[in-house]
N, C-alpha and C positions, 0 to 999 in steps of 0.2 A: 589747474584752477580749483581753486577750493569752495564748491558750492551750496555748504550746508550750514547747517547752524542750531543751537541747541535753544530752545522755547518752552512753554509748557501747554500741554493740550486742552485747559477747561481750566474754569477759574478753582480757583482751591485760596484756604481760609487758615489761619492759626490763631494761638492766644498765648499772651502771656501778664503773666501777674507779677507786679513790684509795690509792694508797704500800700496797697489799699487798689493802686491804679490799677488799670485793666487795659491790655494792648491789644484791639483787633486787629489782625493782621487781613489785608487781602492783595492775594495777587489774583492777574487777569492777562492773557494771551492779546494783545493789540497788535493792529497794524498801521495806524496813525496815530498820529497826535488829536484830531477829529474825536477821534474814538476815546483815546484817555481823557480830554475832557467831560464825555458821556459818562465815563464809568469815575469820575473821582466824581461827579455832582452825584450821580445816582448815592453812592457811599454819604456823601458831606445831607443829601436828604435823607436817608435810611437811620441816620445816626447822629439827626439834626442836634442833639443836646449834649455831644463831644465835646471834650475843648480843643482836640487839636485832630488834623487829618494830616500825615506828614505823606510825604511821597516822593517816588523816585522811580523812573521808566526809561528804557533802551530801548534803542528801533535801528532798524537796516544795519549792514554790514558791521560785524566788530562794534553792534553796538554806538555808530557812529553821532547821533542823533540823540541825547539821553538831555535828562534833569533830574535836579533832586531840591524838595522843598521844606522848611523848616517847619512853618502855616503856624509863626506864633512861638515856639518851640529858642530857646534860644540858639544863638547860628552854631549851624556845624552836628546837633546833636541828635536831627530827627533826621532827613533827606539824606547827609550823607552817608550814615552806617547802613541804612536801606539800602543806595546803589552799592553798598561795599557789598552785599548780598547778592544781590544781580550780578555785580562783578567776579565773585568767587566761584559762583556758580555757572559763569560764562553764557548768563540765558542774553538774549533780544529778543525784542519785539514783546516787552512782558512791561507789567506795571505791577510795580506794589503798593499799597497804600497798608499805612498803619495808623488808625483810629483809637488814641486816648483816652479814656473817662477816670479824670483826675479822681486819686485817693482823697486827697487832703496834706499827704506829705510831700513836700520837695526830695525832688532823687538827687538832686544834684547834677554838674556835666557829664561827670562819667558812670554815673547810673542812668541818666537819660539816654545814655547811647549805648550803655551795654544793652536796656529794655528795649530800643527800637533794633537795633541787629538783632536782638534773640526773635523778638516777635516777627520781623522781617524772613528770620532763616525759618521760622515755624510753619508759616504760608508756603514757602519754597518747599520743605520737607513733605507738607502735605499734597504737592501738586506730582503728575506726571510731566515727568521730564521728554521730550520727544524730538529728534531728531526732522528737522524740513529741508528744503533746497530752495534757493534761490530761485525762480523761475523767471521767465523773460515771454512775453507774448509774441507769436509770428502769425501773421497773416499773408495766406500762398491763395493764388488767384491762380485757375485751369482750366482747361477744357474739360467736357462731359467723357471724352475720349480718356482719358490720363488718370478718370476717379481711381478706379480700382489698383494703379499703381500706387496713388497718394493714400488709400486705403492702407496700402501693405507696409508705406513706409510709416503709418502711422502704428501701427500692430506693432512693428519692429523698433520701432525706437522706443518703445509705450509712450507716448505722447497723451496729455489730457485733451483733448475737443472740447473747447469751450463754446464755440458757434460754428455753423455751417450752413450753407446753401447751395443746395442741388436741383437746383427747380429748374434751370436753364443752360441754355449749352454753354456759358459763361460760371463755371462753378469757383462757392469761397469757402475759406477753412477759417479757422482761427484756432491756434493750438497752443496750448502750455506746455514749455519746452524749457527742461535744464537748462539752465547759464552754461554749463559746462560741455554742451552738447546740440547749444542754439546755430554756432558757426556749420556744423556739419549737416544739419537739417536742411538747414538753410541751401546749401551747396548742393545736396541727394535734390530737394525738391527742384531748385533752377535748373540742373540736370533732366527734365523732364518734359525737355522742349518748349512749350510753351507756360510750362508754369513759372510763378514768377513770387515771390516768397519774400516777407520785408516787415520789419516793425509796424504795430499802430503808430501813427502818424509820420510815418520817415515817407519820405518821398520815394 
């Protein structure tokens, strides 16, 4: 199972210039669609007297979740060479946005799209490219008796500990656990007699 995927770790910026216009480029690390709303209005505020904010964002597996936006731009020559960017570069969970400030000259179709892929790949070139995993949440419920095993398989697997409570002889975990290595955890921790190990919200 293939549980990784290529992103970028902090927003990063580029620029490029065509007969007067000026291309901001920005990308940004997301995890929702939530969140790219926040960060295209923060930009569309920041840079209220653009003419145009074009954009395009990948999220979850292969990118599965994506859009790409003209914002004015005639079709085809802002949003899509931006995800042709994202796509070459195989990122998710990223957004690019590339901000406008008209010269005064017409680029034409195919200068408006060679200016937003260039300006597009500029942001990408200046960001860290980085390596994550998929992860999956489990929550394992135990006795006070069992900690110290569910300690060890925690060390052992490296497991994240996102929550816990040990205040009572009824003890909770909540762990960040590889996609690729959620089934096996799973299994070690029910091994444990009374422990009992299961998604947030699954029955």
């Amino acid at each position: 199972m293939i549980d990784t995927y290529s992103t970028i770790s902090a927003p990063a910026e580029g620029l490029y210039r065509e007969k007067g216009s000026r291309f901001l480029s920005f990308a940004f690390p997301v995890q929702s669609e939530e969140e790219v709303k926040q960060r295209i209005a923060a930009v569309r505020q920041e840079h209220h007297s653009a003419r145009h904010h074009c954009y395009a964002y990948r999220l979850g597996k292969e990118g599965a979740l994506f859009r790409a936006t003209d914002d004015g731009e005639p079709s085809g020559t802002g949003g899509k060479p931006i995800l042709g960017q994202l796509l070459s570069a195989n990122l998710t969970n990223v957004l690019l946005v590339v901000t406008r400030y008209f010269g005064g000259t017409l680029l034409g179709t195919s200068g408006l799209i060679a200016a937003y892929r260039s300006a597009a790949g500029a942001a990408i070139a200046g960001a860290q490219v980085v390596q994550r995993t998929w992860d999956v949440e489990l929550t394992a419920t135990f006795s006070y008796a069992n900690l110290n095993e569910v300690m060890k398989l925690v060390k052992e697997e490296q497991l994240r500990v996102l929550r816990q409570d040990f205040r009572s002889e009824q003890c909770s975990i909540c762990l960040s656990v590889r996609e690729s290595k959620a089934q096996r955890v799973r299994e070690r921790l029910n091994e444990l007699g009374d422990a009992q190990a299961y998604k947030p919200g699954a029955e």
